[in-house]
Structure formats: structure tokens, C-alpha cells
N, CA, C and O atoms as a CHARMM CRD file, in Angstrom:
* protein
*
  252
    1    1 UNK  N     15.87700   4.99400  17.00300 PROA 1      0.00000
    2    1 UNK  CA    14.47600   4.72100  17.25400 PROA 1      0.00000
    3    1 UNK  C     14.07500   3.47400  16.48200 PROA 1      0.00000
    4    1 UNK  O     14.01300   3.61800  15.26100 PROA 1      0.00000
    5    2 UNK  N     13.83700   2.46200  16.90300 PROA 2      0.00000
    6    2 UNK  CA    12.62000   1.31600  16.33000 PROA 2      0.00000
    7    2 UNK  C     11.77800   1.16800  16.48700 PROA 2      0.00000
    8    2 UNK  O     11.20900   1.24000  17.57600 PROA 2      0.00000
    9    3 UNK  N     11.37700   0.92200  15.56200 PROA 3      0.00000
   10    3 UNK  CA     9.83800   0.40300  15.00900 PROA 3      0.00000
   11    3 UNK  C      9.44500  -0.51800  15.80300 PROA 3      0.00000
   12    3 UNK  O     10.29900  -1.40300  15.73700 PROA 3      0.00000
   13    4 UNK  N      8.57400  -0.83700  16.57100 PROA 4      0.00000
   14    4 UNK  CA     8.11600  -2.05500  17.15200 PROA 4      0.00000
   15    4 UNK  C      6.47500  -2.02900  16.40800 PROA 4      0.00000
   16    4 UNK  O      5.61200  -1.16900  16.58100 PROA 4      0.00000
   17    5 UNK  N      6.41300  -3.03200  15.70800 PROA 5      0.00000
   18    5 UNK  CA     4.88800  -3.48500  14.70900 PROA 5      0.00000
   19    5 UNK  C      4.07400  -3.80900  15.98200 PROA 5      0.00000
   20    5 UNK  O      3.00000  -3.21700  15.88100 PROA 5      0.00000
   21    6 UNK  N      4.14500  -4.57200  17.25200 PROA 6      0.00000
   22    6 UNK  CA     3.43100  -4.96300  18.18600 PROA 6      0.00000
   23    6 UNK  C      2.57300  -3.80800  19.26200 PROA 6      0.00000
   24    6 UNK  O      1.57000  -4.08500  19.92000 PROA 6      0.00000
   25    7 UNK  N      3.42000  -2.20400  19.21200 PROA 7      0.00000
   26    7 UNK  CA     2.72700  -1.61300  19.43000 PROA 7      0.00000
   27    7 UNK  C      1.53500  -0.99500  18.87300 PROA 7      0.00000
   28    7 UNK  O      0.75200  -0.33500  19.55600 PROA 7      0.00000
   29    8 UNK  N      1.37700  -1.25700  17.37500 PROA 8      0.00000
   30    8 UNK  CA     0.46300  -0.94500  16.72500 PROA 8      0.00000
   31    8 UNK  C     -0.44900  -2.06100  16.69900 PROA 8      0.00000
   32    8 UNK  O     -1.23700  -1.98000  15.75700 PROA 8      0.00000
   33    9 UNK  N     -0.61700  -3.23000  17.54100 PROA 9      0.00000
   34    9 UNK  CA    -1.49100  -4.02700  17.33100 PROA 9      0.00000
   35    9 UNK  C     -0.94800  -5.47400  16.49900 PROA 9      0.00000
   36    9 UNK  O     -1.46000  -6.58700  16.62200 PROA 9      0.00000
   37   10 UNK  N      0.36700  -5.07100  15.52600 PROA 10     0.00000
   38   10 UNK  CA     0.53000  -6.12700  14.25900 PROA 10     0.00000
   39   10 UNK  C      1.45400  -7.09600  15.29800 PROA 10     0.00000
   40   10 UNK  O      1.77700  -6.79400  16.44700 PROA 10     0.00000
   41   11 UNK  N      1.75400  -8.21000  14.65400 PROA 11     0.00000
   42   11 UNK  CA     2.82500  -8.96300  15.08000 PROA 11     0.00000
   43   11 UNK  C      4.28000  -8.53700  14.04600 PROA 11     0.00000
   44   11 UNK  O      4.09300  -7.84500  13.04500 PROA 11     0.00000
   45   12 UNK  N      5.24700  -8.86700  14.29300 PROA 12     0.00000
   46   12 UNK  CA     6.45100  -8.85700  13.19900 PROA 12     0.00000
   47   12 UNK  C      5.89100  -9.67800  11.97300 PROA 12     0.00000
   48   12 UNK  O      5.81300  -9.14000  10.86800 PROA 12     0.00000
   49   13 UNK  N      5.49800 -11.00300  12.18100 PROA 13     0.00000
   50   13 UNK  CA     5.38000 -11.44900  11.35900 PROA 13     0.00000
   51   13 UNK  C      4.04000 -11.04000  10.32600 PROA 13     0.00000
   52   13 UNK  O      3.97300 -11.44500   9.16500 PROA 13     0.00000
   53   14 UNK  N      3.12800 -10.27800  10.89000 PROA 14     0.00000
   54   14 UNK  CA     2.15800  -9.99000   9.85400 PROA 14     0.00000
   55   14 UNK  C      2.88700  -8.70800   9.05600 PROA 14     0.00000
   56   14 UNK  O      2.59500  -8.38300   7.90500 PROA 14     0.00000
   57   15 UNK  N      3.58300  -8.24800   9.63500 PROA 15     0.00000
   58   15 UNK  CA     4.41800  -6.83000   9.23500 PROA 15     0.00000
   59   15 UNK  C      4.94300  -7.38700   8.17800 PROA 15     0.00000
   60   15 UNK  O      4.83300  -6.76200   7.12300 PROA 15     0.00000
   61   16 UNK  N      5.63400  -8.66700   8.16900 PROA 16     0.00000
   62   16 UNK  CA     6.31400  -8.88600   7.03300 PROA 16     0.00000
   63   16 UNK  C      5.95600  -9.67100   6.02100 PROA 16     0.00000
   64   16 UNK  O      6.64800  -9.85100   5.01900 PROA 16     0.00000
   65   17 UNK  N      4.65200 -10.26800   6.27300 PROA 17     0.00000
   66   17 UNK  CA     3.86300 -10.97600   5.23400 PROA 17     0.00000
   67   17 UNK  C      3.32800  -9.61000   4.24400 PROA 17     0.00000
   68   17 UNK  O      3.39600  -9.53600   3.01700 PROA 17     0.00000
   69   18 UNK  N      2.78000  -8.57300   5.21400 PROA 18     0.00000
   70   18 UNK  CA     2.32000  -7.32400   4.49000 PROA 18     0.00000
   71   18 UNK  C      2.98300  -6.53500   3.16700 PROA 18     0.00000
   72   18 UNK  O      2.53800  -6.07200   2.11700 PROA 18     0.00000
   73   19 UNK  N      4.28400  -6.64100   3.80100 PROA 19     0.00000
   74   19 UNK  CA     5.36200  -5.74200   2.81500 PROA 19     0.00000
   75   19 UNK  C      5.41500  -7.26400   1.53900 PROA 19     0.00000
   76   19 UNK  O      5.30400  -7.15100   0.31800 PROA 19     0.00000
   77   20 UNK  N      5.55600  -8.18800   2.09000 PROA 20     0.00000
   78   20 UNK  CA     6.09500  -9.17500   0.84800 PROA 20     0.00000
   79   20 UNK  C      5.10800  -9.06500  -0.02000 PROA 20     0.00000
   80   20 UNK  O      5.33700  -8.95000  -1.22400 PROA 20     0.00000
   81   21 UNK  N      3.48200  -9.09400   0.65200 PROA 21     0.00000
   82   21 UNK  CA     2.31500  -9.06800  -0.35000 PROA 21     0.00000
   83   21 UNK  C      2.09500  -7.95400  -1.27500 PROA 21     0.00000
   84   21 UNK  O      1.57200  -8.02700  -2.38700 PROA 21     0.00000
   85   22 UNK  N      2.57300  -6.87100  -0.66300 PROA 22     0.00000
   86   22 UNK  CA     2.25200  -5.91000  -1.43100 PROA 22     0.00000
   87   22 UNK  C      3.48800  -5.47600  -2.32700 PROA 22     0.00000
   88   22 UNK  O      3.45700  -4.56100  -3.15000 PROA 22     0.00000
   89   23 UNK  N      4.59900  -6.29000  -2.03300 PROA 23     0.00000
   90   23 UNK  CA     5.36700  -5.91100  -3.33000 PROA 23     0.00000
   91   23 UNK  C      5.07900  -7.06000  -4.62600 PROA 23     0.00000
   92   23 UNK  O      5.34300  -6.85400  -5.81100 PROA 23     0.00000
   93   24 UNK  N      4.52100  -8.19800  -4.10100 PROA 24     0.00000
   94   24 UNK  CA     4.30700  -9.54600  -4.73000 PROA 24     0.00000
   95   24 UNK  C      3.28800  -8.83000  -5.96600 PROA 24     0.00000
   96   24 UNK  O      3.40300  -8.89100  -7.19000 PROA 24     0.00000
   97   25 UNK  N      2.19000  -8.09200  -5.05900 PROA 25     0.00000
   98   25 UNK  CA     1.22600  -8.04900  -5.83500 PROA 25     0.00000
   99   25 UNK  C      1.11300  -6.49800  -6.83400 PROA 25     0.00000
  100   25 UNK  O      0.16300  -6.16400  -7.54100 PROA 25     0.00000
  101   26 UNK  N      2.44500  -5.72200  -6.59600 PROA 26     0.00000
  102   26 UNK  CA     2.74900  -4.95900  -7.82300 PROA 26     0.00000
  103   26 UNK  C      4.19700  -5.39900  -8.83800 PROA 26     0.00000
  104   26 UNK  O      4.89500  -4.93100  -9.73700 PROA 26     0.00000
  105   27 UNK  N      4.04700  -6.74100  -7.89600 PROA 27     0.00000
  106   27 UNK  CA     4.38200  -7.35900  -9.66900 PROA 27     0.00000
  107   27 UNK  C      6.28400  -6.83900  -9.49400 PROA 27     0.00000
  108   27 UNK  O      6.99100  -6.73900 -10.49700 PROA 27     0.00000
  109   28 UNK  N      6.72300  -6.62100  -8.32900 PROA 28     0.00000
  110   28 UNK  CA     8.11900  -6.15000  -8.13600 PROA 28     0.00000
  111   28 UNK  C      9.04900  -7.57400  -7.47600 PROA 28     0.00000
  112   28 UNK  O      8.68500  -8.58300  -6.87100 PROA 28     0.00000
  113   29 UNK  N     10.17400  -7.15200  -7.85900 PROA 29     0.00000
  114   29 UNK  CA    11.27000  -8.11200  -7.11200 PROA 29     0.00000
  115   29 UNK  C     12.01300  -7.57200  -5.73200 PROA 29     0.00000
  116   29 UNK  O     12.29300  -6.37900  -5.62200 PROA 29     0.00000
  117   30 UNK  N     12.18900  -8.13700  -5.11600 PROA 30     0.00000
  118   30 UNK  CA    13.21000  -7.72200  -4.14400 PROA 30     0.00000
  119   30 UNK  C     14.40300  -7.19800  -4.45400 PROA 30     0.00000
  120   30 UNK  O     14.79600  -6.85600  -3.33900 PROA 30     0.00000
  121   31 UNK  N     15.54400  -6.79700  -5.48000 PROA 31     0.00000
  122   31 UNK  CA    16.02000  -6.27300  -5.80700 PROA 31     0.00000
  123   31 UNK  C     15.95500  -4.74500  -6.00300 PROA 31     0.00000
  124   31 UNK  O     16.69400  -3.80200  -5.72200 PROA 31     0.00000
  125   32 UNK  N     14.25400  -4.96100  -6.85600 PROA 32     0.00000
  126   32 UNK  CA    13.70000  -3.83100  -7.34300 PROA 32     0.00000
  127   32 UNK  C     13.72000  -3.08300  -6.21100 PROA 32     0.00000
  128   32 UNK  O     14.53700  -2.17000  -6.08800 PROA 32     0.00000
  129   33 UNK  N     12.57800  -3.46500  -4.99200 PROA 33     0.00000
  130   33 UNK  CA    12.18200  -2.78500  -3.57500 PROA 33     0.00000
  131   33 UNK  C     13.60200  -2.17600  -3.16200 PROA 33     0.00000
  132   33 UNK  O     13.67900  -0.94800  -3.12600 PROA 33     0.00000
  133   34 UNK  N     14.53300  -2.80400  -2.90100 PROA 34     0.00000
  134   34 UNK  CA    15.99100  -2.69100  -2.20400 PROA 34     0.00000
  135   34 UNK  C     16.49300  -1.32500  -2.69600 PROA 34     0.00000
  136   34 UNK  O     16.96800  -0.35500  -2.10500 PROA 34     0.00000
  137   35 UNK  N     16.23800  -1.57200  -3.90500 PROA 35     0.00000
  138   35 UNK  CA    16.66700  -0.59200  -5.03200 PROA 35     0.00000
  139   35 UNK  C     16.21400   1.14500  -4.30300 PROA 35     0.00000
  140   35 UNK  O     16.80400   2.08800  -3.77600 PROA 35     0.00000
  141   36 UNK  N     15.19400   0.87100  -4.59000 PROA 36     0.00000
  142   36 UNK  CA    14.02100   1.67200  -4.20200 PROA 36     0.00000
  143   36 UNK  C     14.32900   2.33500  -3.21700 PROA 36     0.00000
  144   36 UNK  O     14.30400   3.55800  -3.35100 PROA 36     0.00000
  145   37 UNK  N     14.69700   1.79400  -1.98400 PROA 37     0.00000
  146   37 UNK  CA    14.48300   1.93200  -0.71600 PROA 37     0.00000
  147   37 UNK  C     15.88600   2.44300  -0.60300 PROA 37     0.00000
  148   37 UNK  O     16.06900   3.59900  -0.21900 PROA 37     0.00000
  149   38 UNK  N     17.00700   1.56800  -0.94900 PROA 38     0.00000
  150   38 UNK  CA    18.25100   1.93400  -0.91000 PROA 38     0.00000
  151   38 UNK  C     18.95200   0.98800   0.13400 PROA 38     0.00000
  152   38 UNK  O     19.97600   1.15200   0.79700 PROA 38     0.00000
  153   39 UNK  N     18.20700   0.11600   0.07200 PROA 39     0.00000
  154   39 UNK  CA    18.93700  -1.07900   1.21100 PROA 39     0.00000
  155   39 UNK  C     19.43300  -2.02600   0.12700 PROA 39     0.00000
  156   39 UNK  O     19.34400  -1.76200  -1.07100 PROA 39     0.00000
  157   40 UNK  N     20.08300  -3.40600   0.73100 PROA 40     0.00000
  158   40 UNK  CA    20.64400  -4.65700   0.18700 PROA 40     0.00000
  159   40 UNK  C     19.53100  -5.50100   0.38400 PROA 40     0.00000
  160   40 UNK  O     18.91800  -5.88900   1.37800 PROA 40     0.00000
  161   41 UNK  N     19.42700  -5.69500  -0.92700 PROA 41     0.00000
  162   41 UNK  CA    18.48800  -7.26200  -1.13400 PROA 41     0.00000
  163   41 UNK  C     18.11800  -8.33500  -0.11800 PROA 41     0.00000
  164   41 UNK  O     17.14600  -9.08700  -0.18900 PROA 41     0.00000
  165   42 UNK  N     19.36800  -8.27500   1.17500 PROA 42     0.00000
  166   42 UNK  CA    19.68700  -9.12000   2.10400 PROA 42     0.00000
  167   42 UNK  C     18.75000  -8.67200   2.92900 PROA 42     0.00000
  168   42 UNK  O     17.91000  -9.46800   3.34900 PROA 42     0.00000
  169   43 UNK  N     18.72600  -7.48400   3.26600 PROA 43     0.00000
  170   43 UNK  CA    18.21300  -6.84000   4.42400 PROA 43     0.00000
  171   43 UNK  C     16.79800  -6.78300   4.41300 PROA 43     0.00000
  172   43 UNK  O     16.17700  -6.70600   5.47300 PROA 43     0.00000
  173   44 UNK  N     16.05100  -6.82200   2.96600 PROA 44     0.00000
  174   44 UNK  CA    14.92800  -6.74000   2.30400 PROA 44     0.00000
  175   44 UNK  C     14.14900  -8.02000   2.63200 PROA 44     0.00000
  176   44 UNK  O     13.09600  -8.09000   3.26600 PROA 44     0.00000
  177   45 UNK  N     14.95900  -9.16200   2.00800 PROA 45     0.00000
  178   45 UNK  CA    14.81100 -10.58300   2.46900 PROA 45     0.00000
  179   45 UNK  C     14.26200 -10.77300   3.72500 PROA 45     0.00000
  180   45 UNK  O     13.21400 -11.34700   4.02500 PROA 45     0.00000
  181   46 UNK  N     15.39300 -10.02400   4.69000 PROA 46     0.00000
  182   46 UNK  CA    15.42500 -10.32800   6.33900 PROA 46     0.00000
  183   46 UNK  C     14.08100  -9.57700   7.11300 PROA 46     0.00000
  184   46 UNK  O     13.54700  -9.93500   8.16200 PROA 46     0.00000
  185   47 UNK  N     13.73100  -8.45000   6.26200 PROA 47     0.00000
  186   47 UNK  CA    12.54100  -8.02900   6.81000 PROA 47     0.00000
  187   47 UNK  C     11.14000  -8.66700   6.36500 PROA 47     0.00000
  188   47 UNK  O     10.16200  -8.61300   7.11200 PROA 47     0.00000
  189   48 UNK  N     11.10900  -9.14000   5.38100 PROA 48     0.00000
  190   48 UNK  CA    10.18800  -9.78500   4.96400 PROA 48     0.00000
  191   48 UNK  C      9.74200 -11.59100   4.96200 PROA 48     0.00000
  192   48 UNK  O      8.87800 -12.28600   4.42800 PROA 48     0.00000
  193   49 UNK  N     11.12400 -11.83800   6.07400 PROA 49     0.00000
  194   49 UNK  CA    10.69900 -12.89300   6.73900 PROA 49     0.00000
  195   49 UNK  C     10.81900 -12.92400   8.59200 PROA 49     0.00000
  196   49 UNK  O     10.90300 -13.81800   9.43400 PROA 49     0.00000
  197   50 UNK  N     10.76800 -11.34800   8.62000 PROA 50     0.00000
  198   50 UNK  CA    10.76600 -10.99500  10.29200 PROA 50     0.00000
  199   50 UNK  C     11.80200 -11.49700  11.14900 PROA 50     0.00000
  200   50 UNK  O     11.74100 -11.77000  12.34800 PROA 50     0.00000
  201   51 UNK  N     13.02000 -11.59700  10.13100 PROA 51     0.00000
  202   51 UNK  CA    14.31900 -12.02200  10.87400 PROA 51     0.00000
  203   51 UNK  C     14.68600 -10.87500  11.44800 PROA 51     0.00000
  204   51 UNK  O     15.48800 -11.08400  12.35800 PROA 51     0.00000
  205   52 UNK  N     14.33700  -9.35000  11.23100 PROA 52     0.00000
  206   52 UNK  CA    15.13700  -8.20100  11.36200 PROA 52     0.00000
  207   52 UNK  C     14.02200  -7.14900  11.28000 PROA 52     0.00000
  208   52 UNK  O     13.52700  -6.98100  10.16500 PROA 52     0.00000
  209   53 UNK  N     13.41300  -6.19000  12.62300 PROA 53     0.00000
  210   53 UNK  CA    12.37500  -5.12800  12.01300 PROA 53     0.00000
  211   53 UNK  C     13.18100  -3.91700  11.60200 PROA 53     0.00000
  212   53 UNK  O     14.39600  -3.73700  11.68500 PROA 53     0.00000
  213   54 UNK  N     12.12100  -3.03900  11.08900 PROA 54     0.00000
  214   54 UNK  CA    12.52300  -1.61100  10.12800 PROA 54     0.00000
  215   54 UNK  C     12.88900  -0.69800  11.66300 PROA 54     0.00000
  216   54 UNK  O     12.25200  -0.98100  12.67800 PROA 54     0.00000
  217   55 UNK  N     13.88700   0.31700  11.68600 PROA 55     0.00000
  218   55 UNK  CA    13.62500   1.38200  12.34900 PROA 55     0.00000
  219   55 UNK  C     14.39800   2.02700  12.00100 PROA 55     0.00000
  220   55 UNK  O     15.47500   1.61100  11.57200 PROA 55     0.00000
  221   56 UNK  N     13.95800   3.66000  12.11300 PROA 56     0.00000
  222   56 UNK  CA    13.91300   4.80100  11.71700 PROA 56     0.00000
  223   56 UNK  C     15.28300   5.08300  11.03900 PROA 56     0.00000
  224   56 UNK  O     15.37100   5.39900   9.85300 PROA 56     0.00000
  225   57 UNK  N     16.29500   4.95400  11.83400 PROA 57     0.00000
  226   57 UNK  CA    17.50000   5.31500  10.53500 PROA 57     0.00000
  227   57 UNK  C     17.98600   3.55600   9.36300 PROA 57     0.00000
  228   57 UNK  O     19.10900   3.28300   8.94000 PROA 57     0.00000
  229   58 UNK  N     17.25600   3.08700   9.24900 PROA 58     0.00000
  230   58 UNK  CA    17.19600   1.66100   8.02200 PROA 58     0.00000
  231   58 UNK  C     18.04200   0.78100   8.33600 PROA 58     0.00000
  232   58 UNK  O     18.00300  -0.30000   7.74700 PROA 58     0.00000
  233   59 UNK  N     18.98600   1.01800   9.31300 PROA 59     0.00000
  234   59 UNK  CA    19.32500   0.05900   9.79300 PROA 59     0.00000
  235   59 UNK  C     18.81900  -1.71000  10.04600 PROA 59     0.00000
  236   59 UNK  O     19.10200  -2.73900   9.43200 PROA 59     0.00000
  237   60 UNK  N     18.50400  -1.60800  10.48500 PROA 60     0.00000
  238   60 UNK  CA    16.97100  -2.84200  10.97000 PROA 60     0.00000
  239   60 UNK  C     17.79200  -3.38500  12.41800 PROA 60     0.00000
  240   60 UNK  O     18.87100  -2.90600  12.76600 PROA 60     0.00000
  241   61 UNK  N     17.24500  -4.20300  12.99200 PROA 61     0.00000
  242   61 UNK  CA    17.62000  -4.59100  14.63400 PROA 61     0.00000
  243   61 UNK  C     16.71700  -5.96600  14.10700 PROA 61     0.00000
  244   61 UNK  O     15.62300  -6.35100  13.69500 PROA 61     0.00000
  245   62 UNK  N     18.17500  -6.38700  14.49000 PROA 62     0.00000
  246   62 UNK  CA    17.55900  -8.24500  14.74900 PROA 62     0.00000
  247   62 UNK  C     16.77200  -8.81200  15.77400 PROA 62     0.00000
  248   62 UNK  O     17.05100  -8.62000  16.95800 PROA 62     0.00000
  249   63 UNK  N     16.18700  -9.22800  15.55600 PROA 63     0.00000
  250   63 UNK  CA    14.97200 -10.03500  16.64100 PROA 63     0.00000
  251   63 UNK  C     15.08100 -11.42100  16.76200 PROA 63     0.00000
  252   63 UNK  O     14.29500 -12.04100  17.47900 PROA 63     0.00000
């Protein structure tokens, strides 16, 4: 199953300005998030410049 942000109204790219802002603005690294989440730093990167959206098993699907 994927995530498509456009059915909710967002674009990819506001999807991924969103996540960057709100990790920016608690002051976290991308490492940290990755960490967190349990993904690679890479993949973290890739979503947060809408190279790649989120879906359901974390995979991500390139766009």
C-alpha cells in the first residue's frame, strides 16, 4: 500500500518540506529521525526531498 500525499490534497513536495520542518524545528538530525524510525539516513534524505514517498510497509516507491 502507498501513500499518495496528493490524495489528501498535499503535493509530495509539501509532504516533504513538512517532515524536514518539523524535524528542523525540534532541533533533530536526520540520522537521529532514521534512527527513530528505523530507516537509513539515505532513505530519510530521499523523502524529505520527494525523491521517494512513504508507504505503509517503509519501503518508500520512487517517483
Amino acid at each position: 500500500m502507498t501513500f499518495d500525499p496528493e490524495q489528501l490534497g498535499q503535493s509530495k513536495a509539501d509532504l516533504a518540506e513538512t517532515l524536514r520542518t518539523l524535524r528542523k524545528r525540534a532541533n533533530r538530525t536526520q540520522v537521529w529521525l532514521a534512527q527513530r524510525c528505523n530507516i537509513s539516513q539515505t532513505k530519510l534524505s530521499n523523502l524529505e526531498t520527494s525523491r521517494i514517498t512513504p508507504n505503509a510497509d517503509g519501503r518508500g516507491r520512487t517517483v
